[in-house]
ZAMARGU-4260 file (C-alpha; in steps of 0.2 Angstrom, whole numbers, plus 5000, padded with zeros to 4 digits):
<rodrens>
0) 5686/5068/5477 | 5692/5051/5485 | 5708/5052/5479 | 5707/5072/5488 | 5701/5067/5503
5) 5713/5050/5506 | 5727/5063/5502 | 5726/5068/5520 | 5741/5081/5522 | 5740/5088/5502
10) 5721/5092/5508 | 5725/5100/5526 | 5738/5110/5517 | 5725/5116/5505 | 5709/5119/5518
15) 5723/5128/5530 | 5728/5142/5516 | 5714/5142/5504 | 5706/5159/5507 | 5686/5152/5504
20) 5676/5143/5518 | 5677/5128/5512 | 5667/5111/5521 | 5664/5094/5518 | 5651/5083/5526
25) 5645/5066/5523 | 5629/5061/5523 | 5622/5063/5540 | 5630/5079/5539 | 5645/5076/5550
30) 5661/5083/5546 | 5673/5078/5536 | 5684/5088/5533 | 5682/5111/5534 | 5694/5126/5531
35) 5700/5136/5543 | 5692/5152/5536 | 5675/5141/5537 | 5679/5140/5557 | 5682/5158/5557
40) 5666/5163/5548 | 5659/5154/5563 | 5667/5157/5578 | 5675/5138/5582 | 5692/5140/5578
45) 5696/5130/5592 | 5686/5117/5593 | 5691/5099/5584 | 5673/5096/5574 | 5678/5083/5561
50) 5668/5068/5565 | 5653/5079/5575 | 5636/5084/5567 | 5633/5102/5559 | 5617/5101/5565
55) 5623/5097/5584 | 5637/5109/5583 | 5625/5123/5573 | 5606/5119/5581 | 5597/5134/5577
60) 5599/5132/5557 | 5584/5134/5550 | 5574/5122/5540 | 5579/5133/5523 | 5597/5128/5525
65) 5593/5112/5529 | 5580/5108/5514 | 5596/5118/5505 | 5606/5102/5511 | 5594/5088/5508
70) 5594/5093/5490 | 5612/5094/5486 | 5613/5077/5496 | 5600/5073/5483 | 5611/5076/5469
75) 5607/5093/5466 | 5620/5111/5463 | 5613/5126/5474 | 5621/5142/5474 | 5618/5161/5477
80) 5627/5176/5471 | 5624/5186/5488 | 5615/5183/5503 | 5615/5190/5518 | 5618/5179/5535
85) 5617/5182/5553 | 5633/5174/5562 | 5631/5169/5580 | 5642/5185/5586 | 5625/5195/5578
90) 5636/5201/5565 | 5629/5203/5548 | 5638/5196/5533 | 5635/5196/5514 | 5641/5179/5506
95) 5639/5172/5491 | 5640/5151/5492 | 5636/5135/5483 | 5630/5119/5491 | 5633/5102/5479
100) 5638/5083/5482 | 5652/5074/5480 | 5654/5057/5473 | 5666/5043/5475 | 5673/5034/5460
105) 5658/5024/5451 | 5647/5042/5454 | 5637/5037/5471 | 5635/5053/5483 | 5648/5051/5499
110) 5640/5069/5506 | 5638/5086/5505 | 5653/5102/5499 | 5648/5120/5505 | 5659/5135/5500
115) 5656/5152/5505 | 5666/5168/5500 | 5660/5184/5511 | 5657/5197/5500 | 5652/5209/5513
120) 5664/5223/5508 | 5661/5221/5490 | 5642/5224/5494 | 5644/5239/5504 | 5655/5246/5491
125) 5644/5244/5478 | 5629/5250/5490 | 5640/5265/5496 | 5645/5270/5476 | 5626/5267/5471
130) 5622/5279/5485 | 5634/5293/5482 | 5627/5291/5463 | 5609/5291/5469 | 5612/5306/5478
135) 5624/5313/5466 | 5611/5313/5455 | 5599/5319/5464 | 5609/5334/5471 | 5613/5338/5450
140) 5595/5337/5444 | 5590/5350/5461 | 5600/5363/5455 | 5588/5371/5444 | 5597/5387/5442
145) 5614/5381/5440 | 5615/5372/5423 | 5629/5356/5427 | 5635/5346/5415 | 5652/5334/5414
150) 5663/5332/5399 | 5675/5317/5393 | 5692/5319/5394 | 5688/5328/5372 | 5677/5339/5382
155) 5662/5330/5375 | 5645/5331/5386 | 5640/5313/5395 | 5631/5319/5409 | 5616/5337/5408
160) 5606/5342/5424 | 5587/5347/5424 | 5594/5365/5426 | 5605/5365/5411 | 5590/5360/5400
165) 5580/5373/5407 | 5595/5386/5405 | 5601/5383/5387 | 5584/5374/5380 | 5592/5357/5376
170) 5585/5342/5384 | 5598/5327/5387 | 5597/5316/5371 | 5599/5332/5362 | 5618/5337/5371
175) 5623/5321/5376 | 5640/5315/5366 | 5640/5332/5357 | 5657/5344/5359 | 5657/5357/5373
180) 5658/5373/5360 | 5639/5370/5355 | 5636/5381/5369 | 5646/5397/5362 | 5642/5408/5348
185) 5650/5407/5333 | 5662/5422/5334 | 5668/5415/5352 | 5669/5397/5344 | 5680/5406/5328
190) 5690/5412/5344 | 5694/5398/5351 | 5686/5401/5365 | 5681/5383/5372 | 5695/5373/5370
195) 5705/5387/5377 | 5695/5386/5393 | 5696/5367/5390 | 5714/5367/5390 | 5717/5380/5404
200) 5706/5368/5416 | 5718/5354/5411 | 5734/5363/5413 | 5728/5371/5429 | 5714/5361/5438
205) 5702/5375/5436 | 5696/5388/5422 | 5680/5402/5428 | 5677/5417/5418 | 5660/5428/5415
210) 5656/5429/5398 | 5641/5426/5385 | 5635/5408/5381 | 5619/5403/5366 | 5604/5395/5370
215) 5594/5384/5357 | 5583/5396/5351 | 5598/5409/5348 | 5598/5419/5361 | 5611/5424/5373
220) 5613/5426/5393 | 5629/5433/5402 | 5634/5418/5413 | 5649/5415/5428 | 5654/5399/5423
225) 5667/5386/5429 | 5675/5372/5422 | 5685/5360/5434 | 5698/5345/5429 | 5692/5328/5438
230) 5705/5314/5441 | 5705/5299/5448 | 5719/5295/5462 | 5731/5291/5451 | 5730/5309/5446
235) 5724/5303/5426 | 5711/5315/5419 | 5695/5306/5419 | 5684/5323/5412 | 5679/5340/5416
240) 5664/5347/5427 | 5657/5364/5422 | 5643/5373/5433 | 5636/5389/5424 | 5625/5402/5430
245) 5614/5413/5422 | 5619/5432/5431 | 5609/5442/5415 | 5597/5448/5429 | 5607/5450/5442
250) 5618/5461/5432 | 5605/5470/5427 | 5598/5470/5444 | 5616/5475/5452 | 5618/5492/5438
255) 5600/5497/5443 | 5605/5497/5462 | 5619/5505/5459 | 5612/5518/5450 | 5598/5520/5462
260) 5610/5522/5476 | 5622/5535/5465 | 5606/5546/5463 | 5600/5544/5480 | 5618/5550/5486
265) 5616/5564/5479 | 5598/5568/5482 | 5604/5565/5500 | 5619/5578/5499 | 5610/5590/5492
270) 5594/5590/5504 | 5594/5604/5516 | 5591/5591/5530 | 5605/5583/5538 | 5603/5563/5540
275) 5610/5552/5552 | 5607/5533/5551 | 5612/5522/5566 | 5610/5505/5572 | 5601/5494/5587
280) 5614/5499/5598 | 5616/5518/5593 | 5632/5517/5582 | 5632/5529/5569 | 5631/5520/5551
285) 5629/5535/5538 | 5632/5554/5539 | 5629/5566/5526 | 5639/5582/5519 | 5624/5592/5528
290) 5626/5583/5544 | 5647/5586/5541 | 5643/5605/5539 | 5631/5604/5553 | 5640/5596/5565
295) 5658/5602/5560 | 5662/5583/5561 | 5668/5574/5544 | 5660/5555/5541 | 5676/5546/5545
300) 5674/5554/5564 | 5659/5548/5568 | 5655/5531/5559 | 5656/5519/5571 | 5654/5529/5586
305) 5640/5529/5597 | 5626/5544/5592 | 5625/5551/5610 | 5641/5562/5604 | 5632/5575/5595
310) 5621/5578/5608 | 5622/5588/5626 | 5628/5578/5640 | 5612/5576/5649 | 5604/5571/5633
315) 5619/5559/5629 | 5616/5550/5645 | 5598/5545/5643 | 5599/5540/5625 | 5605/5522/5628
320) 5591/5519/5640 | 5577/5524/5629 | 5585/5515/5614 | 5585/5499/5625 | 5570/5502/5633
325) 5562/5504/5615 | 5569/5490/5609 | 5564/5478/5624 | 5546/5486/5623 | 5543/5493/5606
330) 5535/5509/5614 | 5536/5521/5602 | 5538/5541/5609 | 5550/5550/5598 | 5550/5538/5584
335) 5538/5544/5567 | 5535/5562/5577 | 5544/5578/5576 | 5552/5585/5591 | 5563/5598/5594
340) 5582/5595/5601 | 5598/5601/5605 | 5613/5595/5597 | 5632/5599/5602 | 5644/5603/5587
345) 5663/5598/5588 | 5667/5615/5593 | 5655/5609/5609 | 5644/5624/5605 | 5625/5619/5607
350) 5612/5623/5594 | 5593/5618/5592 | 5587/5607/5579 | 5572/5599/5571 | 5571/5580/5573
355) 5563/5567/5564 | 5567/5549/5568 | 5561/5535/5555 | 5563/5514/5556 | 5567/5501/5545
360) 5571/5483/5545 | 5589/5480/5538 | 5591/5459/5534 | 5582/5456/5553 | 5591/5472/5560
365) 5583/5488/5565 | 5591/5505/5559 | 5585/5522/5564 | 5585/5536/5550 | 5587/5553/5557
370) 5582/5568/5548 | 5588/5586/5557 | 5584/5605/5551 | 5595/5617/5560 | 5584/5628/5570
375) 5595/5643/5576 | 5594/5656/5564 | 5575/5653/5563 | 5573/5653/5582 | 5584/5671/5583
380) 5573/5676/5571 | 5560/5674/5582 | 5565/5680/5597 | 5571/5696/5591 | 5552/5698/5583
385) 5545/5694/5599 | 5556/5707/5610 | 5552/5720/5596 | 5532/5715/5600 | 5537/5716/5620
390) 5544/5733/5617 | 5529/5737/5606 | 5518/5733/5620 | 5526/5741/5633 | 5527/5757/5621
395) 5508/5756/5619 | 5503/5754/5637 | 5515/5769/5642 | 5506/5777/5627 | 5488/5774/5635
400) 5496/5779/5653 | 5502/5796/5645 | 5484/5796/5638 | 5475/5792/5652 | 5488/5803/5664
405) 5483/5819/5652 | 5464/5815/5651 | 5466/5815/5672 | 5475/5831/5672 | 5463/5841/5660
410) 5447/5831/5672 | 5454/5837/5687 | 5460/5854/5685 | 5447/5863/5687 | 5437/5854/5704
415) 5453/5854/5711 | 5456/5874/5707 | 5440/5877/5714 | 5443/5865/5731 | 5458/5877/5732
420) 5450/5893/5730 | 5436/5887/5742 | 5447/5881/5755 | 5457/5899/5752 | 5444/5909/5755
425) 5437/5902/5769 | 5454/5903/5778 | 5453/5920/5774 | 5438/5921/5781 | 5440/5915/5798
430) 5450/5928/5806 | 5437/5940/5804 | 5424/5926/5807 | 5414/5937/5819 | 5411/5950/5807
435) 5406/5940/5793 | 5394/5932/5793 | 5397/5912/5796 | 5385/5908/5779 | 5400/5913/5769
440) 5410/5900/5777 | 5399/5886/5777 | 5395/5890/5759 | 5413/5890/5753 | 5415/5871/5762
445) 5398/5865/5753 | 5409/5871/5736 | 5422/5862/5742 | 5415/5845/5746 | 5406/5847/5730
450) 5421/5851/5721 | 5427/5835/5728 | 5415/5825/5725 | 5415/5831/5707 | 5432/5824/5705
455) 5431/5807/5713 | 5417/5806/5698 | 5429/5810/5687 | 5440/5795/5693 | 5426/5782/5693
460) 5420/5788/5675 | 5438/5785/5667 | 5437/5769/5677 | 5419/5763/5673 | 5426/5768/5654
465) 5439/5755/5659 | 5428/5741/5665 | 5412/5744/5654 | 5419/5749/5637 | 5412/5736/5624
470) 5422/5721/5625 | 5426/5711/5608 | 5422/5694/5613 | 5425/5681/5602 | 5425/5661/5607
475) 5444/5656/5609 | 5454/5641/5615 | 5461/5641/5632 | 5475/5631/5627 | 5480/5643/5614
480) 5477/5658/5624 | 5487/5652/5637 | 5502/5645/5624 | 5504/5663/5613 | 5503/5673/5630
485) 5518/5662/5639 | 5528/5661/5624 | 5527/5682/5622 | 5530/5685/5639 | 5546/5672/5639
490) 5554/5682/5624 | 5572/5688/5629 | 5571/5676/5645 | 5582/5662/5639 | 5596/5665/5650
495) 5588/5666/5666 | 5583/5645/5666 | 5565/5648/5669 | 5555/5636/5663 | 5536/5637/5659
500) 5525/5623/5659 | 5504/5624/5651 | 5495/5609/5657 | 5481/5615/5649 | 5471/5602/5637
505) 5468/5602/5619 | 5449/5595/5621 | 5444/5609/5634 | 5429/5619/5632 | 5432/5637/5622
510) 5432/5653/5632 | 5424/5666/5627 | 5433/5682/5630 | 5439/5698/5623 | 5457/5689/5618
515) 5467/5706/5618 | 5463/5710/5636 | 5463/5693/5643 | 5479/5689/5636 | 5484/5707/5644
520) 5479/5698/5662 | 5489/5683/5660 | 5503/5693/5651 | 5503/5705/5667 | 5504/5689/5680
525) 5517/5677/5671 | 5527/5695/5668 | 5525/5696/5689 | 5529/5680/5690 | 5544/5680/5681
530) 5551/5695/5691 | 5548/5687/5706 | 5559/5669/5703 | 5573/5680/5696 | 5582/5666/5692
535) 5580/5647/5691 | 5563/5643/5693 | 5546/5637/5686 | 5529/5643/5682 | 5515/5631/5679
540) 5499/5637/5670 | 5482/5626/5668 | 5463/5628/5666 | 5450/5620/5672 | 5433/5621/5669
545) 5421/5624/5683 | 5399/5623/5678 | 5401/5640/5665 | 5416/5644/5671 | 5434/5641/5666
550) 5449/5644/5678 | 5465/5648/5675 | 5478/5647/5687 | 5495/5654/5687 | 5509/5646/5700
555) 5527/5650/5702 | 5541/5641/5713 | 5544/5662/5718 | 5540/5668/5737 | 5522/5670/5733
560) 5513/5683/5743 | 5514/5684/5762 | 5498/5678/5772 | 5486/5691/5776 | 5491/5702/5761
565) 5479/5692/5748 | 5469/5711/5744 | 5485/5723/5748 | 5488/5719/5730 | 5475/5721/5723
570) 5477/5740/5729 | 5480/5753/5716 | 5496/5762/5720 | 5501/5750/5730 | 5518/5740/5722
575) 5533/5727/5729 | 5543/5734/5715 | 5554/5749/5717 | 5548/5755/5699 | 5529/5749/5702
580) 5513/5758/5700 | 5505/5748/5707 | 5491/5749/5694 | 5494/5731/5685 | 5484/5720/5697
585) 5470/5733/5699 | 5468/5734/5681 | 5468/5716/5679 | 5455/5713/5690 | 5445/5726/5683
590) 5445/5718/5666 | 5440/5700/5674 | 5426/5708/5684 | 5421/5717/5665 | 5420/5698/5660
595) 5410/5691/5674 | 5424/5683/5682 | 5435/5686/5697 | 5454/5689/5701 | 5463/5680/5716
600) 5477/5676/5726 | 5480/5664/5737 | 5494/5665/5748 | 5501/5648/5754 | 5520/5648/5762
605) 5532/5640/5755 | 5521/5636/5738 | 5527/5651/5728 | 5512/5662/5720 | 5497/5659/5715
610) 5483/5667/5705 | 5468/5661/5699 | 5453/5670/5687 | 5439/5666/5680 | 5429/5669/5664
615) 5416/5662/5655 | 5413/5647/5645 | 5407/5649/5628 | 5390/5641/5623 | 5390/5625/5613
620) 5375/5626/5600 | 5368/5608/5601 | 5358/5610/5585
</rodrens>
């Protein structure tokens, strides 16, 4: 080391190139002589420090590094594979060092040489390719249902996941080192089958195929393996990785859906309901064959399309809003009831349907399931049974007025044949009224009167027959009263846009009533009613009950009745209509009164007509 250090310009050399951090000190720990790498780890590579003290230059080394010192001034070797140090920049370095003395020629310590090789990358690189392993591992053994495994360039197994051991049975001392093909059966390892998949990954990077692999205990499961080349950058081929998954079930799983859905197809095509499915936003998603012939559209027309085309135009331009005010509020009014609508074909003709609307939850999205019936032939059915009942019921009453007119005209015939013989002779009598004697006169007008009188009685007894036959009460609903009257006296109206309205609730007390002739009074005033409006208008029926009373109104948006004239028509013979008897109100009135109720009108201008009448309330038996 003398002989180093005396060579002045061979050692500066050295310390100038040598790649280390190399220093020497003597033994008050000054410098002798340093590297420049050792001035770089340190940040003085411009300062002139042979001569100075370490511990000047350096005062905040620890007492560790110095005891480090004192013992290799003692005569002692220290070193450290790697170490971490803090440099006076705050940088953190990794270096692996040696502390030891050197000796002049007869062996006595002349001072201290440190060297230092930074190691820091070295470190991290080992840290980093510990990590990645770490985690490498970790993400292998997570993947319980995919069984991983790598091979050796022979395709021999060196590393087996958790999941492959739980897949194929074999635990990892049982597979490791064994060939690839123990995982086939023996007719796909008599074909080959492995090391051609083998050789395909090598030849092309990558080999996947779905086919039929062995566990230990014999059985099989259909798998959709993969087998990939791994190379390092030089592009040499350092193994293979396979990843298999077991798709048994899912196969299984997927044929079941698919039959499923084949059968509910066709259960769907052969329904006579038409379905509809559409989304949040009220694009059509699905359209049957029933909904095609329905609607006259086929499904390529409409999916995708916004469901409002099928309906009228003032339906269509409401829909949006209620399916976004649904959708905001969750308010249900049409969803899981049935309703009737009108739907618009492609031909643009509009028909009435049966509507259900059902809900379901699609992966986080709503879809709407719609379910129609076509209502028109059943509805033409109806209407044309309901005129044939109108022209029933109009046959019947001019049957009872023919009835009643013959019944008048056999009652009446003989008083008035006597009130006309009377009167006849006593205007026969009167020109020779002072010969006879003036008894014969007064008699004949006594016979008259009487005769008269005789048939006014006849009148009031076919009346009283009216008003006190025995009624057939029975305890009915006013709701239903009120809903099979309007719906038979709005038989053959549907072209004149009048529209009825019963506001008349479920809950209400019964009536009780003979039903036939109430429903004659409320026939005879919605019939009125309608006659009045002509055209585009409303009628508006309720009931309300009042102590033992329930009252049934009947309003119109018509002219109504003119002030003054509330009793005129209730006036028999007296009629607004050019065909009118003018019997309808009075009979009407005559039934209510047989009741214990009364009929009314109240005349308000510009309110349209109103009638009221009352009947009683049946008795609820508390017991």
């Amino acid at each position: 080391m003398h002989k180093f250090v005396s060579d002045q310009g061979l050692c500066e050399l050295l310390l100038e190139n040598v790649p280390a951090a190399i220093a020497v000190f003597d033994t008050d720990m000054r410098y002798v002589a340093c590297s420049r790498q050792w001035l770089s780890n340190r940040g003085i590579e411009d300062r002139d420090v042979i001569g100075q003290s370490h511990y000047e230059l350096f005062p905040g080394i620890d007492e560790r590094w110095r005891a480090i010192h004192r013992r290799a001034l003692s005569g002692e070797s220290v070193s450290n594979d790697a170490e971490p140090i803090r440099r006076a920049n705050g940088t953190l370095e990794w270096v692996e060092w040696e502390a030891k003395p050197w000796r002049d020629n007869d062996g006595s310590i002349k001072g201290l040489l440190l060297v230092e090789q930074v190691l820091t990358d070295t470190v991290e690189n080992k840290r980093r390719i510990r990590s990645l392993r770490s985690k490498l591992d970790l993400l292998i053994d997570s993947a319980s249902h995919h069984a991983i495994c790598m091979l050796d360039p022979e395709g021999r197994v060196v590393i087996w996941n958790a999941g492959a051991e739980r897949l194929y049975g074999w635990s990892e001392s049982e597979v490791i080192g064994q060939p690839y093909d123990m995982m086939f059966d023996t007719a796909d390892r008599e074909a080959g089958l492995p090391g051609l998949q083998i050789e395909e990954a090598r030849r092309r990077g990558t080999f996947s195929r779905r086919a039929w692999r062995l566990r230990k205990d014999g059985t099989r499961f259909l798998a959709d393996g993969i087998v990939n080349r791994i190379t390092d950058d030089s592009g040499n081929i350092m193994g293979f990785g396979q990843v298999v998954r077991d798709i048994t079930e899912e196969t299984e799983h997927a044929r079941a859906l698919a039959t499923n859905e084949a059968q509910l197809r066709a259960i769907l095509e052969t329904v006579p309901d038409a379905m509809i499915t559409i989304d949040e936003m009220g694009m059509i998603l699905s359209f049957s064959a029933t909904a095609e012939s329905l609607f006259g559209y086929s499904s390529q027309e409409v999916i995708g399309r916004n469901v409002s085309m099928l309906m009228p135009d003032a339906d269509a331009a409401r829909h949006n809003g209620y399916l976004a005010r649904y959708m905001s509020t969750g308010e249900r009014h049409v969803i899981g009831n049935s309703r009737r609508v009108l739907g618009r074909r492609k031909d643009g003709t509009i028909f009435p349907h049966e509507l259900y609307v059902g809900e379901a939850d699609g992966g986080g999205h709503r879809i709407f399931t719609g379910f129609l019936r076509d209502l028109t032939t059943r509805e033409e059915a109806e209407a044309k049974l309901r005129e044939l009942q109108t022209e029933l019921i109009v046959m019947s009453r001019i049957s009872a007025v023919g009835t009643m007119a013959t019944a008048l005209a056999h009652e009446l015939n003989q008083p008035l044949t006597a009130i006309t013989n009377y009167t006849q002779s006593a205007a026969a009598l009167m020109p020779a009224a002072e010969q006879a004697p003036l008894d014969l006169v007064r008699e004949a007008l006594e016979e008259t009167g009487r005769e008269a009188m005789r048939a006014g009685a006849i009148v009031r007894r076919l009346r009283d027959f009216v008003a006190s036959g025995e009624l057939d009460r029975i305890s009915f609903s006013p709701r239903e009263l009120a809903m099979q009257t309007a719906d038979l006296a709005l038989v053959g109206e549907a072209t004149r846009n009048i529209h009825c309205t019963i506001s008349i609730p479920p809950n209400l007390s019964p009536v009780l009533v003979d039903r036939v002739q109430v429903q004659q009074v409320l026939l005879n005033l919605i019939r009125n009613a309608i006659e009045a409006l002509k055209e585009n208008g409303t009628i508006a029926i309720s009931a309300n009950q009042e102590s033992s009373m329930m009252r049934f109104s009947i309003m119109d948006s018509g002219p109504g009745v003119a002030p003054g004239k509330e009793e005129d028509v209730f006036e028999p013979f007296v009629s607004s209509k050019a065909s009118g008897m003018g019997m309808g109100l009075p009979i009407c009135r005559t039934i209510i009164e047989a009741h214990g109720g009364k009929l009314w009108c109240e005349a308000q201008p510009g309110q349209g007509g109103m009638f009221h009448f009352t009947v009683p309330v049946a008795e609820i038996d508390d017991d």
